[in-house]
C-alpha positions in Angstrom: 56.2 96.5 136.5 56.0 98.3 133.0 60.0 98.4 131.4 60.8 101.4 130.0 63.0 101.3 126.5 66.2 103.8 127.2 67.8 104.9 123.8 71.5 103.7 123.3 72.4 107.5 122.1 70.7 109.0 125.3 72.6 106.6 127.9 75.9 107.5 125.8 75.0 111.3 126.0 74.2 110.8 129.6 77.6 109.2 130.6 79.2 111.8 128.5 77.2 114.5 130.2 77.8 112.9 134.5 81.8 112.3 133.1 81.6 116.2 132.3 82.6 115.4 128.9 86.1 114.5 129.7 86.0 111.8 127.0 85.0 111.5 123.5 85.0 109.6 121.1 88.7 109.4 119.5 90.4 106.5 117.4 93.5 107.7 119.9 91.3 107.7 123.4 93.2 105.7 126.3 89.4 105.0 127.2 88.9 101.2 125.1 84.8 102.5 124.9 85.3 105.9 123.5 87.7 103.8 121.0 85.2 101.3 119.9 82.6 104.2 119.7 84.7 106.1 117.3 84.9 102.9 115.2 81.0 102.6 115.9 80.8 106.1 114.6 82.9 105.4 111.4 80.8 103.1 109.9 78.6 105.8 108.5 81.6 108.2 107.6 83.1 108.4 104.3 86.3 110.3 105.7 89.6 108.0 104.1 91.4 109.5 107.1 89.3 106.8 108.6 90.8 103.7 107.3 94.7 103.6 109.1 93.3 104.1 112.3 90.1 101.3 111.6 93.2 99.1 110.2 95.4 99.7 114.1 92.3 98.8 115.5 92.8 95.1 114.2 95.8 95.0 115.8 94.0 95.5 119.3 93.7 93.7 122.5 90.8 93.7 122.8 88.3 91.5 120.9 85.1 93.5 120.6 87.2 96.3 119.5 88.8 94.1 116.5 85.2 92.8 115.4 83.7 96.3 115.5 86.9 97.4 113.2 86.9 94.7 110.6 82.8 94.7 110.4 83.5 98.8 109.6 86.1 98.0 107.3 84.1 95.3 105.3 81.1 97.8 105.6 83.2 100.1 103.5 84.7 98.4 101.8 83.0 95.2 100.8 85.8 92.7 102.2 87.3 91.4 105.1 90.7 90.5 103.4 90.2 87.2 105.5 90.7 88.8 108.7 89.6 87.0 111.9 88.9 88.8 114.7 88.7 86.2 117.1 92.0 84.4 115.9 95.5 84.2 117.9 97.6 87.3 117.5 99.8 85.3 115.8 96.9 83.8 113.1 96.1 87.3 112.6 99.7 88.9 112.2 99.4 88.2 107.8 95.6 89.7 107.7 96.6 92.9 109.4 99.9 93.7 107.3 97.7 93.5 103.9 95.0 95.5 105.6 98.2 97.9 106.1 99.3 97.9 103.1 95.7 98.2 101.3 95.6 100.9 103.7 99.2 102.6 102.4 98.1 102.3 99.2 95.0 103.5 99.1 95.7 106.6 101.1 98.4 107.3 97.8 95.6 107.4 95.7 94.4 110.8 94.0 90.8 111.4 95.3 88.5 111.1 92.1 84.5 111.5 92.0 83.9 107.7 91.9 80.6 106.1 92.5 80.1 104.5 95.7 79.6 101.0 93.8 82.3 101.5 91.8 84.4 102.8 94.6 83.4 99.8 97.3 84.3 97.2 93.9 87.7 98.9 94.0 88.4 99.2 97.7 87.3 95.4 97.7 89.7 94.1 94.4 92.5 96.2 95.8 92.5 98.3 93.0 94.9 100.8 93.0 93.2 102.9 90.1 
């Protein structure tokens, strides 16, 4: 028997389509899947408005949601900040509150036409500048 390849993005158009589109995908979706696929789908954005809600997403329960969330985060930004996703709440308490403060400060920042290898480079050193 011959298997046939399904692509990922037609099964998840599928479920979304026999779920009658009740869900989406949301950063504040009750549904842990629509969650991780809004952190999936923030990988290739370049929206700030995106990093406090990648940065609660470290703070999860759940442990595929964490790993998606800090392998976004060092995607964009070049670092992890030592963050551990498969650590002990309480191992990772001191890696999520500088992620939350990186994430503070950087959403005080004025927006300036930066390259993106300049910008990852300062998103990475903490730059505030």
């Amino acid at each position: 028997m011959k298997r046939v390849k399904i692509p990922a993005t037609f099964l998840v158009a599928s479920i979304g389509a026999v779920a009658g589109c009740s869900y989406s995908p949301s950063f504040d979706s009750p549904d842990p899947q629509m969650r991780s696929w809004a952190t999936v789908q923030a990988a290739d954005s370049t929206n700030p408005a995106d990093y406090p809600k990648l940065v609660e997403q470290l703070d999860a329960d759940d442990a595929q949601t964490r790993m998606l969330a800090i392998g976004v985060l060092e995607r964009r930004t070049g670092t992890t900040r030592g963050f551990d996703y498969a650590a002990p709440r309480a191992e990772r308490a001191a890696s999520v509150k500088e992620w939350q403060e990186w994430a503070e400060q950087y959403a005080r920042q004025p927006s300036r036409g930066r390259s993106s290898g300049s910008r990852r480079r300062k998103l990475r050193d903490g730059a505030t500048g």
